[in-house]
VOGU-715353 format. One record per residue (C-alpha): residue in three letters; x, y, z. Coordinates in nm, 3 decimals. Layout:
# residues N
  rest        x        y        z
   ALA        X        Y        Z
...
This chain:
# residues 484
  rest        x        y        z
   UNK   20.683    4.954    9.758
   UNK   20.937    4.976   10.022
   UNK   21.216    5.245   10.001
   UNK   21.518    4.975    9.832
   UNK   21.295    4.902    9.536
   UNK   21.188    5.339    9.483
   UNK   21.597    5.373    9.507
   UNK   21.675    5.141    9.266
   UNK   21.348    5.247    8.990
   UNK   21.494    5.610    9.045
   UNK   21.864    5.458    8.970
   UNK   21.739    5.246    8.613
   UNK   21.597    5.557    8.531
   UNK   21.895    5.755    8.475
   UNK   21.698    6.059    8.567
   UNK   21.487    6.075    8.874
   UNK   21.741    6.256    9.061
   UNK   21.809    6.534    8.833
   UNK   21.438    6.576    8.749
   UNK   21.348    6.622    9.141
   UNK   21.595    6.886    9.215
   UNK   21.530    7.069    8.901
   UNK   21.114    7.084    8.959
   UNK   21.254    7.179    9.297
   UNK   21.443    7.456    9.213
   UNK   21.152    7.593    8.987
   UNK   20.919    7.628    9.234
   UNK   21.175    7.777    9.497
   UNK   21.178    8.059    9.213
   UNK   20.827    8.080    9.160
   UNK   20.784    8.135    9.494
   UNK   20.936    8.550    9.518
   UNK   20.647    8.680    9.658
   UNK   20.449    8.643    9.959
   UNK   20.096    8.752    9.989
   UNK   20.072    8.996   10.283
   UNK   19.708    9.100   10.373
   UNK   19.627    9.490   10.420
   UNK   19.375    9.539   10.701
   UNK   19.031    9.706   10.651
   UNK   18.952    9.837   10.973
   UNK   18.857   10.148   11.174
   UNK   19.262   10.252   11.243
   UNK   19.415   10.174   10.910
   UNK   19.121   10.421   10.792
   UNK   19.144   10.690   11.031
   UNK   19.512   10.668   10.970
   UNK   19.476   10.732   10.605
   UNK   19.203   11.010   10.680
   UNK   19.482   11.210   10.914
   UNK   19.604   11.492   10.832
   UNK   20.000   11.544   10.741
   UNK   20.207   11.781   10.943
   UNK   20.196   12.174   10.832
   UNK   20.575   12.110   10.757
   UNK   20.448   11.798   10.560
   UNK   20.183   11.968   10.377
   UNK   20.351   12.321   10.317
   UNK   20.688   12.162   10.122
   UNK   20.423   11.881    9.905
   UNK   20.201   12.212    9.828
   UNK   20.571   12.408    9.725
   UNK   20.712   12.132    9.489
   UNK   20.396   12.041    9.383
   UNK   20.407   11.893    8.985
   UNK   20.103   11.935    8.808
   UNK   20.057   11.986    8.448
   UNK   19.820   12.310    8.526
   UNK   19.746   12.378    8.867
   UNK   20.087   12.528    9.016
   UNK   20.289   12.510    9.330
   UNK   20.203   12.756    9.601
   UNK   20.344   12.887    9.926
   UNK   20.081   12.807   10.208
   UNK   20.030   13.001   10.455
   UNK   19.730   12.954   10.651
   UNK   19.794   13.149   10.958
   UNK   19.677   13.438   10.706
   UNK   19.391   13.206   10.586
   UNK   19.280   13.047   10.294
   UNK   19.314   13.214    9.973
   UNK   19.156   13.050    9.629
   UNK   19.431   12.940    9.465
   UNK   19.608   12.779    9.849
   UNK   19.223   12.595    9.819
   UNK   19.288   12.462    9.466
   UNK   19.649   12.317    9.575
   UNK   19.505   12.178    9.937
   UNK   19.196   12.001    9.746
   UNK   19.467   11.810    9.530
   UNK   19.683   11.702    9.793
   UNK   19.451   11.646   10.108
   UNK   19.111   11.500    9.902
   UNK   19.086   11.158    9.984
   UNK   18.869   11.078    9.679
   UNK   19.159   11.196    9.431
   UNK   19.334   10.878    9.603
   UNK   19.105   10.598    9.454
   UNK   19.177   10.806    9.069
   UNK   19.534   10.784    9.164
   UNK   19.547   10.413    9.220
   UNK   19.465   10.410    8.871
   UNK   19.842   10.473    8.764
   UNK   19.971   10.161    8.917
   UNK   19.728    9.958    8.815
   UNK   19.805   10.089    8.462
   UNK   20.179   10.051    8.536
   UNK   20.092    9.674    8.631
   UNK   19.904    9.605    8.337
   UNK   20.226    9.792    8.128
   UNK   20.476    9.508    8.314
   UNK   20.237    9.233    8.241
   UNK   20.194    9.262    7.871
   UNK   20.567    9.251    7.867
   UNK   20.618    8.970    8.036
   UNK   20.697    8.643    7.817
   UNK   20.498    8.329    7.833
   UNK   20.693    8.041    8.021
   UNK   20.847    7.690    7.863
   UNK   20.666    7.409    7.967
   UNK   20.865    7.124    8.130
   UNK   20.723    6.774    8.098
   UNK   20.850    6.410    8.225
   UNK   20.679    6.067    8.192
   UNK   20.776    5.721    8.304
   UNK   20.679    5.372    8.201
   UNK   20.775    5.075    8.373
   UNK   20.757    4.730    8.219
   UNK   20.538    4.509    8.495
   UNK   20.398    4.247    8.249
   UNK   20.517    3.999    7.977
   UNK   20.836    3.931    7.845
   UNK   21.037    4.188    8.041
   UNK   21.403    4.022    8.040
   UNK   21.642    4.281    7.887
   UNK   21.401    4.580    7.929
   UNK   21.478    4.913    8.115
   UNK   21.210    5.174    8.220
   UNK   21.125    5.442    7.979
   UNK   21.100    5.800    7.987
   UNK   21.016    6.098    7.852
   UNK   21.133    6.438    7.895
   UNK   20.995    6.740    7.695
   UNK   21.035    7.139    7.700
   UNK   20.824    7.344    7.494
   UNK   20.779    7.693    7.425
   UNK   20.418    7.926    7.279
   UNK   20.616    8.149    7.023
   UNK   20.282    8.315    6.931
   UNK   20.329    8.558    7.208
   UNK   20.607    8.717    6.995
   UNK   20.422    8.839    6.709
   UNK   20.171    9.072    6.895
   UNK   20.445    9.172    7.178
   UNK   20.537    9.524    7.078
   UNK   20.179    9.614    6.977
   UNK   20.065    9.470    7.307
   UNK   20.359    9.675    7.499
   UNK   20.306   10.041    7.258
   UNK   19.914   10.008    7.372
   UNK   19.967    9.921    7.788
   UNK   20.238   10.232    7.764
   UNK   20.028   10.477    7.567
   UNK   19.713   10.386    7.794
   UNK   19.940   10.436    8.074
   UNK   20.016   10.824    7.955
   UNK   19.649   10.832    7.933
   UNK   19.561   10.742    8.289
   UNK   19.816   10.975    8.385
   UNK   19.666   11.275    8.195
   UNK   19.266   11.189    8.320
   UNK   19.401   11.194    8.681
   UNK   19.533   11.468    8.619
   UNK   19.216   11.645    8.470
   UNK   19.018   11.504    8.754
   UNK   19.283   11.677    9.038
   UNK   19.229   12.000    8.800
   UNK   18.828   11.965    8.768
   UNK   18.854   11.915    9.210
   UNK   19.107   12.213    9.235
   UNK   18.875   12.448    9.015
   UNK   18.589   12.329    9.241
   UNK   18.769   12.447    9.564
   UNK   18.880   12.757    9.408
   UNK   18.499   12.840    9.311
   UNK   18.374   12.668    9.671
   UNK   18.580   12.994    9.818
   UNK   18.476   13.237    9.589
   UNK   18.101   13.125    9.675
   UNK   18.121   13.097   10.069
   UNK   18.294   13.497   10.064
   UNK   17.993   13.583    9.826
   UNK   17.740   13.441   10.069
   UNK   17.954   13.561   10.393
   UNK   17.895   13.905   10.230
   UNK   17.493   13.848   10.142
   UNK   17.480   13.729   10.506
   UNK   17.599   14.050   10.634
   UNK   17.347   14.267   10.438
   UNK   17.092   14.075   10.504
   UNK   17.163   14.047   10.890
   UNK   17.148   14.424   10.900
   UNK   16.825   14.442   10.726
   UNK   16.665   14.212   10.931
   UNK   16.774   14.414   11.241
   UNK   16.620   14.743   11.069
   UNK   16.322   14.592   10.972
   UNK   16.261   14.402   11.337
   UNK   16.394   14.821   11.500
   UNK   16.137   14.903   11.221
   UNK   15.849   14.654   11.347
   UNK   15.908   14.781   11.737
   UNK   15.875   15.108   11.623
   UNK   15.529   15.052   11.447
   UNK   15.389   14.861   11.746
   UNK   15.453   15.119   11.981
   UNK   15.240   15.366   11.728
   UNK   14.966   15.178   11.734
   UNK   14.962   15.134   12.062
   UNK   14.949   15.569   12.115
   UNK   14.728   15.549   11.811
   UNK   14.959   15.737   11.590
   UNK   14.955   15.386   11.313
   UNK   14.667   15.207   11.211
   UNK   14.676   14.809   11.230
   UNK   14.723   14.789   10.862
   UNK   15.082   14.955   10.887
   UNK   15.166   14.668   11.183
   UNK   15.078   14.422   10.980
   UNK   15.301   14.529   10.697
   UNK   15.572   14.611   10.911
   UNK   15.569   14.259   11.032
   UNK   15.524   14.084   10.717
   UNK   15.865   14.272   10.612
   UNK   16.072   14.172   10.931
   UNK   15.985   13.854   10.912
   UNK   16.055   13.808   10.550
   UNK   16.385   13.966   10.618
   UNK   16.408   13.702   10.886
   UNK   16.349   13.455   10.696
   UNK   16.589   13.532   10.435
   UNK   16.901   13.543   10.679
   UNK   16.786   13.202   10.798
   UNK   16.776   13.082   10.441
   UNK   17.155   13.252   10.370
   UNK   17.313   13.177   10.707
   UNK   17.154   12.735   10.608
   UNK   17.361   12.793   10.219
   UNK   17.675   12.952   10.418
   UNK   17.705   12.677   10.657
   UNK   17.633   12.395   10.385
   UNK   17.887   12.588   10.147
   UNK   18.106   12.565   10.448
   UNK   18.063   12.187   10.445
   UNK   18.094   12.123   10.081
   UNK   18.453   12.362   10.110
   UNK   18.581   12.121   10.408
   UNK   18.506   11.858   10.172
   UNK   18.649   11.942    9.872
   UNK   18.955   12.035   10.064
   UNK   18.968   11.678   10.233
   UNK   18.917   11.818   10.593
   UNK   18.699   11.742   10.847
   UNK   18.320   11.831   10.847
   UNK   18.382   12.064   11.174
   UNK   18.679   12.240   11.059
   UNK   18.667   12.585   11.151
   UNK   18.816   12.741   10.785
   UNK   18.913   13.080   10.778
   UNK   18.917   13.264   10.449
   UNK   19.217   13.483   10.337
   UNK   19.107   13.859   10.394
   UNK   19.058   14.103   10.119
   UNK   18.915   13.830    9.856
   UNK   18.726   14.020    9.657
   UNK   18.440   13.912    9.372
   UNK   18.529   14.118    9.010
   UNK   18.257   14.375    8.871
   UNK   18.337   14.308    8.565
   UNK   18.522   14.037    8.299
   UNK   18.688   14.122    7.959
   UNK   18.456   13.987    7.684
   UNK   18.704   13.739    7.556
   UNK   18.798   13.616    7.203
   UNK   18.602   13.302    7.109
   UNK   18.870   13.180    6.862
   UNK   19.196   13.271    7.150
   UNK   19.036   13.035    7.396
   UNK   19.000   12.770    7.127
   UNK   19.323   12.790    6.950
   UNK   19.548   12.525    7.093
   UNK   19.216   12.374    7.286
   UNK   19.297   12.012    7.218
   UNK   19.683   11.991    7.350
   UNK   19.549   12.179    7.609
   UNK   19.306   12.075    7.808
   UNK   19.387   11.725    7.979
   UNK   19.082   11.539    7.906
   UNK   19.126   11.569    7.565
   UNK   19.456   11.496    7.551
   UNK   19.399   11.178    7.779
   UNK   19.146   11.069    7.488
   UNK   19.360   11.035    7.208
   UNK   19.624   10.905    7.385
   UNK   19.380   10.634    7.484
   UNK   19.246   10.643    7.119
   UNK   19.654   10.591    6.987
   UNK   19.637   10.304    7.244
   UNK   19.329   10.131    7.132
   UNK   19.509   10.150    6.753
   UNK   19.756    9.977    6.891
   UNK   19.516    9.698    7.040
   UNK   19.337    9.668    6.708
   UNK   19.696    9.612    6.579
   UNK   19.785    9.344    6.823
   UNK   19.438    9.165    6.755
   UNK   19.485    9.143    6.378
   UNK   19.859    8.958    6.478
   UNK   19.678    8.758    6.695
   UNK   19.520    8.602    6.356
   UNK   19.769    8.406    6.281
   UNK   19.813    8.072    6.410
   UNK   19.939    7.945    6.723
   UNK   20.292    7.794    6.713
   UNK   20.431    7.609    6.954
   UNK   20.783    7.481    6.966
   UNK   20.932    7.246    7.139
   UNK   21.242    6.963    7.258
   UNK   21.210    6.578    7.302
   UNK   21.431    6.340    7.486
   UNK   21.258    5.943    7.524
   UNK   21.413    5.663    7.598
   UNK   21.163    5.306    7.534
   UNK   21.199    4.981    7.705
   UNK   21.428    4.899    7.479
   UNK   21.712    5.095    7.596
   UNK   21.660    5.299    7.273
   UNK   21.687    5.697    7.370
   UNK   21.608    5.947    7.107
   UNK   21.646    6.328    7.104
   UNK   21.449    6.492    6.887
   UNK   21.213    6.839    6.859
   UNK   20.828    6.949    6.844
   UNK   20.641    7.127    6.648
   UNK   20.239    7.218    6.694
   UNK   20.035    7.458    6.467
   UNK   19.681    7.564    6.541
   UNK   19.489    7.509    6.212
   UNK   19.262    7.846    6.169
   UNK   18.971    7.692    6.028
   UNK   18.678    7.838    6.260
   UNK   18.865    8.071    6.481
   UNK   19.083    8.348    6.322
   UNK   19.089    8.594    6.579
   UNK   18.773    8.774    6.348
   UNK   18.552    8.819    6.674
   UNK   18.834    8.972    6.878
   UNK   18.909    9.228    6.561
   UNK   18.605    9.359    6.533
   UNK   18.560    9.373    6.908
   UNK   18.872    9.604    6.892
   UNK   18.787    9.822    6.583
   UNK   18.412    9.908    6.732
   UNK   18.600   10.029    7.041
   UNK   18.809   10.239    6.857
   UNK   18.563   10.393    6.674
   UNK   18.405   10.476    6.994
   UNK   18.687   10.632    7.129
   UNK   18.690   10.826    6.800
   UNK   18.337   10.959    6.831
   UNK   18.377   11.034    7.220
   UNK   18.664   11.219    7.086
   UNK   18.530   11.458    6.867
   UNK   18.203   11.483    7.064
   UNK   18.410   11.573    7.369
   UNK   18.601   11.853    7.119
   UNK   18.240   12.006    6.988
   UNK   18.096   12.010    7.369
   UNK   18.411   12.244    7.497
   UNK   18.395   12.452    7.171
   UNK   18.001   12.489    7.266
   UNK   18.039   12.539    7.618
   UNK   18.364   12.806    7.530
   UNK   18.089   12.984    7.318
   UNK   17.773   12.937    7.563
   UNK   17.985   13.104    7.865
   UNK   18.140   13.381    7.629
   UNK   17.799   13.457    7.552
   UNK   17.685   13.525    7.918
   UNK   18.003   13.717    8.003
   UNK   17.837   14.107    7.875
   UNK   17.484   13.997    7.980
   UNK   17.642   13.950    8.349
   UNK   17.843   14.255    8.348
   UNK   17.527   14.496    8.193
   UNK   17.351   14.315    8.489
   UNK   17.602   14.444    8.739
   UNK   17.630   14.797    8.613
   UNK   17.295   14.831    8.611
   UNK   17.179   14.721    8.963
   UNK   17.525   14.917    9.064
   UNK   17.348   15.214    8.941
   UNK   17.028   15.112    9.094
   UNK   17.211   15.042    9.416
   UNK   17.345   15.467    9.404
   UNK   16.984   15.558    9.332
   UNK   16.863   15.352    9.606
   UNK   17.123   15.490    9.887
   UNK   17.057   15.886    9.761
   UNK   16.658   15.756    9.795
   UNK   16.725   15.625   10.151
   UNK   16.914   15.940   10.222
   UNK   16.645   16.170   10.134
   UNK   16.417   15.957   10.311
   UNK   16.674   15.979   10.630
   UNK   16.638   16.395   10.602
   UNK   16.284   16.403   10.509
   UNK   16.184   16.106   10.846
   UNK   16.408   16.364   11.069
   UNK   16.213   16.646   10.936
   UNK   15.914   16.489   11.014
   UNK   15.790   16.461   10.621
   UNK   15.784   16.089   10.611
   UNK   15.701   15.843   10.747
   UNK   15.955   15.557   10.938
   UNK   15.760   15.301   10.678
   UNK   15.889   15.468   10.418
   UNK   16.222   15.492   10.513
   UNK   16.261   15.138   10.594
   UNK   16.129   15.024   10.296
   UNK   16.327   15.206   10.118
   UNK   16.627   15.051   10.316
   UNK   16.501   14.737   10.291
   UNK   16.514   14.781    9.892
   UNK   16.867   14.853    9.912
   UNK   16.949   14.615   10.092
   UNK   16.816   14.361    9.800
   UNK   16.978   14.571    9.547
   UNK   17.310   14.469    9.776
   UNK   17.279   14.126    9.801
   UNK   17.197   14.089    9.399
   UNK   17.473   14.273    9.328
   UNK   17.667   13.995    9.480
   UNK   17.471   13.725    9.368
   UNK   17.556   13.866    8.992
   UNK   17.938   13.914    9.104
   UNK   17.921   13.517    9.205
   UNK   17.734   13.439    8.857
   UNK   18.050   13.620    8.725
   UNK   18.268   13.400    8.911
   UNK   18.147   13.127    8.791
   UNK   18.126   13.191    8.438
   UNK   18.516   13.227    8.465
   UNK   18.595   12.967    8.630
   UNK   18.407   12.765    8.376
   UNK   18.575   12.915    8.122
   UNK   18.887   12.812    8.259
   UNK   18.782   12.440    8.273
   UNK   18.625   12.423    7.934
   UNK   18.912   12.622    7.772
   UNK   19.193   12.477    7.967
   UNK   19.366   12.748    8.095
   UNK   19.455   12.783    8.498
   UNK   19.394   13.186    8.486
   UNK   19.212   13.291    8.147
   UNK   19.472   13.505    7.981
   UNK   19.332   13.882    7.995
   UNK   19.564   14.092    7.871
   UNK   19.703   13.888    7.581
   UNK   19.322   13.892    7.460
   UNK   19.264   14.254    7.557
   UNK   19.592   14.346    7.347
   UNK   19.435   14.087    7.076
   UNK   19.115   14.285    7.056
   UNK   19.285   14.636    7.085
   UNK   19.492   14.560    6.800
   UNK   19.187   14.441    6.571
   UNK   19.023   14.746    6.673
   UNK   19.288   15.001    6.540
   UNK   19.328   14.784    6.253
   UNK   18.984   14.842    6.157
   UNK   18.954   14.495    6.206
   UNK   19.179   14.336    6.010
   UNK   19.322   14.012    6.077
């Protein structure tokens, strides 16, 4: 068909021209957005692995907005204290960034179940090219229709993408809080093994003094071979353990760089003067649970999901009813005849009423429900399981602290007695040697301690467990006579 006859089928049509430019003009809409592709390659990732400027990083850390772990003032000239590691894990660790992605892609999902479905636009032509055709124009159809279905489950749909949205928020935020904790323990643990290091690095030093000693005394024939032997077995046992603490102080160095988002050879310097307790209040069970489930984040984050999901079940059991679609008609026939008239379509539920999608949705929240409560039991069991270790671990301090002021006035008398020539140098090192040990449990039990808090913290909710309003709470019970 050459271009005169297209012209003049367009023209009879009464419509061609207006149909063009408005399909045109649809598309130029549709077409806001342009994809732009996000390279995967060795710079982009070592760009998003750099570190911010101390400027940078010292402002984020004082204006940072968490709902527990709070803002600090860095300054890491002095070191690293716990609480600067809690803040730096949140804002440096680069696998907080993948749980963070999770907002927008909940925001997303929030603008999409808003959105409302589009009209269709339809257009059809006939021409007459057979039989009696004298008197005849071509024919046409032009239709817009609309799915008004979408309507009835829209504000379900919308309360259920913005409560799950709340509930991302909240589990990022208990996974930044779970990370910070870690960091803050990670600290606690490397100046706890720092410190074992250091007795133990002494010891072995005594103990190998010790073993030179011996071997020059059997040599004049003043120690038999038996006492050698001993004396080495000891050094190198003391040896041994250094090797063994200096290994779990240079992989707790690791696992601090990494919880802090830093390089694997960062050089991190610890804050002076951190200290590990000797002892912990023996908390109330029923302070650290009161308030436990607008608390802690987790939990929180669950029944906001859980409100969402009752939502969803909502918007399923809309969904039941049957699809309407509305719509407008303009025709014209062959005849020259046009018409204007409307559309209406109804899906007939007869097999598919939406009854696999509602029970879909009700299991799910029943899940939620049980997660729910079994996540509530678990913290009230852990709350009690910790509380329960709290005076074990202190009775276990005092009592190698006593055994540790036994064991120096034992090496002291040892000390007089080896100058005085009543003991042996055996003896005396031995002696040392067992103080040593007493040492380095004493801070292994101060870590256990550590630890026990800071789980408490995480399974109770609370940044710093609040002391002194529980010592005041058990004080007052006391003079009560108990009393509540």
């Amino acid at each position: 068909m050459d271009m005169t006859c297209h012209r003049q089928l367009v023209l009879r049509s009464g419509y061609g021209p207006t149909l063009a430019y408005c399909i045109a003009a649809l598309l130029c809409l549709c077409g806001c957005q342009a994809y732009r592709p996000v390279a995967l390659d060795e710079t982009a990732v070592e760009q998003s692995l750099s570190l911010p400027p101390a400027e940078t990083l010292r402002v984020r850390a004082e204006t940072l907005k968490h709902p527990i772990v709070p803002p600090v003032t860095l300054n890491l000239r002095n070191g690293v204290s716990p609480d600067e590691a809690a803040v730096l894990s949140v804002l440096l660790n680069p696998s907080l960034r993948s749980v963070r992605d999770k907002r927008g892609i909940a925001a997303a999902q929030l603008v999409q179940v808003g959105l409302l479905p589009n009209p269709q636009l339809s257009y059809s032509s006939d021409f007459p090219t057979g039989g009696t055709t004298t008197g005849t124009v071509n024919a046409f159809g032009l239709g817009l229709s609309w799915d008004a279905t979408e309507l009835i489950s829209r504000s379900a749909r919308i309360e259920a993408a913005s409560k799950h949205k709340v509930s991302v928020d909240l589990d990022v935020g208990w996974q930044e809080w779970q990370n910070a904790q870690s960091a803050k323990l990670a600290v606690y643990d490397l100046v706890s093994l720092q410190g074992q290091v250091n007795f133990a690095s002494h010891s072995d030093q005594r103990l190998a003094e010790n073993y030179a000693t011996v071997r020059r005394a059997v040599q004049e024939g003043l120690m038999t071979e038996l006492n050698l032997s001993a004396a080495e077995t000891a050094s190198r046992a003391a040896h041994s353990t250094v090797l063994s603490l200096r290994k779990q102080t240079a992989e707790q160095r690791l696992k601090l760089n990494q919880l802090l988002g830093l390089p694997a050879d960062a050089n991190i310097t610890l804050e002076p003067g951190i200290t590990l307790p000797s002892e912990m209040k023996v908390l109330a069970f029923a302070r650290l649970v009161d308030g436990l489930q607008e608390r802690r984040l987790d939990l929180v984050a669950l029944r906001r999901g859980y409100e969402s999901q009752e939502e969803t079940v909502r918007a399923a059991i809309l969904n039941q009813f049957p699809r309407v679609n509305i719509g407008w008609n303009k025709a014209r026939d062959t005849g020259n005849v046009v018409t204007t008239g409307f559309a209406l379509a109804i899906d007939l539920p007869i097999y598919n009423r939406n009854q696999g999608q509602i029970a879909i949705e009700r299991a799910t929240r029943q899940q939620l429900f049980d997660e729910y409560t079994d996540r509530v039991f678990r913290a009230r069991a852990d709350i009690g399981r910790l509380l329960a270790r709290v005076p074990l671990i202190n009775e276990e301090i005092r009592t190698a602290e006593q055994t540790e002021r036994s064991g120096r006035q034992l090496v002291q008398t040892y000390r007089r007695a080896l100058d005085e020539g009543q003991a042996d140098v055996l003896s005396y090192y031995t002696a040392w040697n067992d103080l040593t040990q007493t040492q380095i449990r004493i801070l292994q039990l101060k870590q256990q301690l550590v630890d026990t808090r800071i789980a408490l913290e995480l399974a109770s909710g609370f940044y710093t467990l609040p002391d002194v309003a529980v010592a005041n709470e058990v004080r007052n019970r006391q003079d009560t006579g108990g009393q509540r």
